[in-house]
C-alpha positions as CSV (number, residue, x, y, z in Angstrom):
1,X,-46.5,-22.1,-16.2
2,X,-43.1,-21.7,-18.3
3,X,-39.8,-21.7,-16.8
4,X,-38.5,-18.4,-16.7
5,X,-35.5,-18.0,-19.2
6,X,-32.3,-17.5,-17.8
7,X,-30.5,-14.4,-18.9
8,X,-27.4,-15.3,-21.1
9,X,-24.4,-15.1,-19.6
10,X,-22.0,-12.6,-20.7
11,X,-19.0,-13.1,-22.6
12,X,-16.6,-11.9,-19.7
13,X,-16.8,-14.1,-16.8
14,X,-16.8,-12.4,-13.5
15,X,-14.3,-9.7,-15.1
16,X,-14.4,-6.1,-12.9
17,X,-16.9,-3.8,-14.3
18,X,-13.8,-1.4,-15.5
19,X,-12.3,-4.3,-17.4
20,X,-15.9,-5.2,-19.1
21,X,-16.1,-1.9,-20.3
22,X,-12.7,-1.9,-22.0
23,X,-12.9,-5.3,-23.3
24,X,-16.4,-4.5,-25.1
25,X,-13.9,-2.4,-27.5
26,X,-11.0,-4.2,-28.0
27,X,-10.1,-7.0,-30.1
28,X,-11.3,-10.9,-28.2
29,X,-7.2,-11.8,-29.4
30,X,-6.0,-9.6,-27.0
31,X,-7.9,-9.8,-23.9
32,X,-6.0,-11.3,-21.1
33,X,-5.6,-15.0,-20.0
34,X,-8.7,-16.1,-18.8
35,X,-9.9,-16.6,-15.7
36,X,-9.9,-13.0,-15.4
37,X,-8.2,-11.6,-12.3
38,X,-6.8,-15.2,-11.6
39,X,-10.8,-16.4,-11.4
40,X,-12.7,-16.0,-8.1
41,X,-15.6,-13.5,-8.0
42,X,-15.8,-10.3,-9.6
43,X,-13.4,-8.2,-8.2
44,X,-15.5,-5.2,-6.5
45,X,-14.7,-0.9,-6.1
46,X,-15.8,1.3,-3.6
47,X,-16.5,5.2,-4.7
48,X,-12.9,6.4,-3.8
49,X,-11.2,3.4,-5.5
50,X,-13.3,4.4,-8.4
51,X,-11.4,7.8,-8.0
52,X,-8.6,6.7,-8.1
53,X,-8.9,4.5,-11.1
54,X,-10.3,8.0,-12.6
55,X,-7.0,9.2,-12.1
56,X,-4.7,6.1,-13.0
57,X,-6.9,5.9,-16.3
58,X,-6.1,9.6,-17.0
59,X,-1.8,8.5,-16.8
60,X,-2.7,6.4,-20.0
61,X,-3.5,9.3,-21.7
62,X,-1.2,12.5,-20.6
63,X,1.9,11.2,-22.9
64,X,-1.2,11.7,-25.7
65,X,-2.5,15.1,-24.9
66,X,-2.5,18.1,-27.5
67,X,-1.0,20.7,-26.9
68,X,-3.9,23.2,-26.9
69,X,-5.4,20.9,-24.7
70,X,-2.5,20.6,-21.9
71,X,-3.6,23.4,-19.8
72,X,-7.3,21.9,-19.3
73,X,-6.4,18.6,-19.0
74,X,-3.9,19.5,-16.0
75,X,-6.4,21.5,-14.2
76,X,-8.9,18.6,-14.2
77,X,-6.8,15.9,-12.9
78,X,-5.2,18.8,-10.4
79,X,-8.4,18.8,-9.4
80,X,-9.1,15.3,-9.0
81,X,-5.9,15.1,-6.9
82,X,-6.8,17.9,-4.8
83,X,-9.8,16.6,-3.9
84,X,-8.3,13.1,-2.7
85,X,-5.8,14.7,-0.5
86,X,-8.5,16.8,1.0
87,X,-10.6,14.0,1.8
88,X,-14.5,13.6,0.8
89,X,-15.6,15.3,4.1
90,X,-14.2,18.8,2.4
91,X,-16.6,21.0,0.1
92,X,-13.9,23.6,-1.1
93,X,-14.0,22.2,-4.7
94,X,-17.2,21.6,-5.4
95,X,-18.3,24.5,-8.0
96,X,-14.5,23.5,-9.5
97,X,-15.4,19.9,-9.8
98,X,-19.0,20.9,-10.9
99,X,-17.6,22.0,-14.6
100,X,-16.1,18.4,-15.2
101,X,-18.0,17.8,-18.4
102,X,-16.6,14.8,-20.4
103,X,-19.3,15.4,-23.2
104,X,-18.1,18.9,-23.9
105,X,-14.5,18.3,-24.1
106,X,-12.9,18.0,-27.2
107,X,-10.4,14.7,-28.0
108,X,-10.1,11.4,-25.7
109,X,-7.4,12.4,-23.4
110,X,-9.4,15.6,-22.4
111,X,-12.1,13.7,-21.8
112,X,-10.4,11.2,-19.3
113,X,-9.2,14.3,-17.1
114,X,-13.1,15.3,-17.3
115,X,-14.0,12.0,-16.1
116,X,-11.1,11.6,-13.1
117,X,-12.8,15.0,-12.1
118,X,-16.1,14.1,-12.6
119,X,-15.1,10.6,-10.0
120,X,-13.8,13.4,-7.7
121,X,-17.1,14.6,-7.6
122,X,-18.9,10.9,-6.9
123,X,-16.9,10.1,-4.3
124,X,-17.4,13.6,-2.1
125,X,-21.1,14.4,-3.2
126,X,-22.8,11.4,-4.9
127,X,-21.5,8.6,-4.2
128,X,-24.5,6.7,-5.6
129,X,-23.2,7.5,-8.9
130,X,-19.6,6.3,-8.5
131,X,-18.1,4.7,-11.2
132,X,-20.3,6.3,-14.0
133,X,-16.8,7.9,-15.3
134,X,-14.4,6.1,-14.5
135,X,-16.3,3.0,-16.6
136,X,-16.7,4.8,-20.4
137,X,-13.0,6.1,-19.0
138,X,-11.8,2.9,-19.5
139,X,-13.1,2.0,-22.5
140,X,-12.6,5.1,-24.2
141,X,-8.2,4.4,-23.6
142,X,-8.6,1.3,-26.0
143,X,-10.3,3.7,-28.4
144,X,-7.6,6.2,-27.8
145,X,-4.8,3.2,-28.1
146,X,-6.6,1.8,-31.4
147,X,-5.7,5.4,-32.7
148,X,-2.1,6.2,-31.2
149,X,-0.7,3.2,-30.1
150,X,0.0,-0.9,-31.1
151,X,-1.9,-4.1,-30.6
152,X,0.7,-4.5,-28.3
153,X,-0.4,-1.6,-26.3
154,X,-3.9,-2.7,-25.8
155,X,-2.6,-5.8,-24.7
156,X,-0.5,-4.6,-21.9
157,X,-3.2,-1.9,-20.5
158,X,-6.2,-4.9,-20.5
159,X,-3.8,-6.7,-18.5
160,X,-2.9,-3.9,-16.3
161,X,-6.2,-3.0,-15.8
162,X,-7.3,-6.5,-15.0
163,X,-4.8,-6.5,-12.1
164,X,-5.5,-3.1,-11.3
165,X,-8.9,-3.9,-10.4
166,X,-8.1,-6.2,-7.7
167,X,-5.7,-3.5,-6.8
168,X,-8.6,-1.5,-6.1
169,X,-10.7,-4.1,-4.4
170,X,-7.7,-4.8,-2.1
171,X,-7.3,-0.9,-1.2
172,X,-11.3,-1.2,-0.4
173,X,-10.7,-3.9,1.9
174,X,-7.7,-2.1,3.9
175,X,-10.5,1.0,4.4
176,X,-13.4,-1.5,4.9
177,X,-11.4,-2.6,7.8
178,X,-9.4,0.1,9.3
179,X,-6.2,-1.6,8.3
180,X,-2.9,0.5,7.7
181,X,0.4,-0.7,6.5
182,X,3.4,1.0,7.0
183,X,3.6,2.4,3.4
184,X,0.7,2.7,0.4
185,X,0.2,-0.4,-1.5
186,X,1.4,-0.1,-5.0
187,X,0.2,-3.1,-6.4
188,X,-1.7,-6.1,-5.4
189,X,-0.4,-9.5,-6.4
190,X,-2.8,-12.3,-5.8
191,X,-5.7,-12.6,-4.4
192,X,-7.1,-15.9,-2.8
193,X,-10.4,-17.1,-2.4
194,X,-12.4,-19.8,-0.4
195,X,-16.0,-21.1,-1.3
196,X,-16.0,-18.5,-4.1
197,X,-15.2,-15.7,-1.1
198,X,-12.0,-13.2,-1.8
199,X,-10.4,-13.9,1.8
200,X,-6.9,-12.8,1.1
201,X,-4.7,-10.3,-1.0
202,X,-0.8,-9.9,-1.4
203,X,0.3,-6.6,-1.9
204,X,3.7,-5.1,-2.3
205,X,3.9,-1.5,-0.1
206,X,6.0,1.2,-1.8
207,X,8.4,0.7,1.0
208,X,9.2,-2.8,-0.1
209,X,7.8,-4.9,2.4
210,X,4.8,-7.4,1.2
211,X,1.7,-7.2,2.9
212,X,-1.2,-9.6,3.6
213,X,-5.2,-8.7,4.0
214,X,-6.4,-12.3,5.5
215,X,-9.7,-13.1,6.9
216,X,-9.3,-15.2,9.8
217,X,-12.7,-16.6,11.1
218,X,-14.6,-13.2,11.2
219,X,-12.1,-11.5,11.9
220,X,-10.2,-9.3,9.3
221,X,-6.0,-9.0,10.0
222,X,-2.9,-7.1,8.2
223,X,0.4,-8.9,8.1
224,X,3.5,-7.0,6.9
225,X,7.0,-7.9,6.5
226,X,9.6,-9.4,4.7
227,X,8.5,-12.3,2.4
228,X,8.7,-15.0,4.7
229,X,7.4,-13.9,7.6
230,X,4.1,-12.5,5.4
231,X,3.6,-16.0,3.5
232,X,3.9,-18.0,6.8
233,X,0.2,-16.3,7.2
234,X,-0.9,-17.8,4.3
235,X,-3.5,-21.1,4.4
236,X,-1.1,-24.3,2.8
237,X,-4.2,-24.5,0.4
238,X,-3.4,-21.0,-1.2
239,X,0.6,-20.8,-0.6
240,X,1.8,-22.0,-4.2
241,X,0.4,-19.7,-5.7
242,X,1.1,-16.9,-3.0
243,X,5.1,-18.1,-3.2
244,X,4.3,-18.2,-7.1
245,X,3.0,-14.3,-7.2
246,X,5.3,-13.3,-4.9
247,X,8.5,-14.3,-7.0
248,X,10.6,-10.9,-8.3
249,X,9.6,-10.4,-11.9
C-alpha cells in the first residue's frame, strides 16, 4: 500500500491565522522577520479576541473613510464597541448587529466596520463562526494600503499585526484563567515557550507596570510590577530575551 503524501507545508510557518490572510496579499519583501511571532507555535484567538481584532483592524482604515461613507462606518464599529462593553451574555443588539453585511457595503474601509460588527455578532451568538470576519478583514487592509498608502505602510501593519496576534493570544490566556491585572494590557511583548508550549507572555498594562502570564507546573499565575520584580519570575532559560523585550524602545 503507498505511503500517504504529506500535505505541503505552507509558505508561512506557524504564522496566526490573521497574519496568513494578510500575508497571502502582500508583497514576500515585506513580510516581517521570520520566525513569525518570535517562532513557537501558532499564536491562537478566542471569539472575543477575534472581536477585538475586528475592531483594531477597523482603526487602520477610519483615517481612509469617504465621506459619504462616515456615518455608516461609525455606526458599525459603535456597534461593535457597544456590544463588547455589554458583554456576550446581552441580546439588546442583535437585530442591529444582524445588518452587518460586508458584501453589500461599498469601498474597503466600510467593509472593515461591517466585519468588526459582523465579529460582534460571533462572539455573542455564534461563536462557532468566530473569526470568519475578522480574517478577509485583515487582508483586505493590505489591499486598502496597496491603494492609499506606501510599501512602507504594509510593512509596518504586517509587523503590527504579527505582534498583535500574540497580543490576542495573551488577552485569551488572562480570560482562560481568570487572571486580572491592575490595568488592560496594551501590548504584549514576548512570549516564551517550552517543548514547543507558549508558557509565558510579557505585557505592558496601560498603567505602566509590566505584567507576567507564567505557567508554573499546572498551575497558571499573574505577576505585576515594576520591571524587576516581574522578570525575577522569569525561567533563566527565557530571561535574555524577556530583559531584551522588555528594554524601552
Amino acid at each position: 500500500m503507498a505511503k500517504a503524501k504529506k500535505k505541503p507545508k505552507l509558505p508561512f510557518d506557524n504564522a496566526a491565522y490573521l497574519l496568513i490572510s494578510a500575508l497571502k496579499l502582500a508583497p514576500p519583501d515585506l513580510y516581517p522577520k521570520r520566525p513569525f511571532h518570535g517562532g513557537g507555535p501558532q499564536p491562537k484567538c478566542d471569539s472575543e479576541g477575534y472581536l477585538v481584532a475586528g475592531l483594531w483592524l477597523a482603526g487602520w482604515a477610519e483615517p481612509h473613510v469617504a465621506k459619504a461613507d462616515r456615518k455608516a462606518f461609525d455606526e458599525f464599529v459603535n456597534l461593535a464597541k457597544k456590544q463588547l462593553a455589554l458583554g456576550r451574555e446581552n441580546t439588546t443588539l442583535r437585530k442591529k448587529l444582524r445588518r452587518a453585511n460586508a458584501g453589500k457595503a461599498r469601498g474597503i474601509p466600510l467593509k472593515l466596520a461591517h466585519w468588526s460588527a459582523a465579529e460582534a455578532s460571533n462572539w455573542t451568538f455564534h461563536s462557532i463562526y468566530a473569526g470568519g470576519a475578522a480574517r478577509p478583514a485583515a487582508g483586505n487592509v493590505v489591499k486598502l494600503l496597496k491603494r492609499v498608502g506606501t510599501t512602507d505602510d504594509i510593512r509596518h501593519y504586517l509587523a503590527e499585526l504579527d505582534i498583535f496576534s500574540l497580543h490576542l493570544e495573551a488577552l485569551a490566556r488572562l480570560r482562560d484563567h481568570k487572571l486580572k491585572p491592575t490595568a488592560p494590557a496594551e501590548r504584549t511583548l514576548w512570549r516564551g515557550c517550552t517543548d514547543d508550549k507558549a508558557t509565558h507572555w510579557l505585557m505592558r498594562l496601560t498603567n505602566g507596570h509590566l505584567a507576567l502570564i507564567a505557567k508554573i507546573g499546572l498551575r497558571w499565575e499573574l505577576f505585576e510590577g515594576d520591571k524587576d520584580f516581574v522578570l525575577a519570575h522569569v525561567p533563566d532559560n527565557h530571561l535574555e530575551a524577556a530583559v531584551a523585550a522588555a528594554l524601552p524602545t
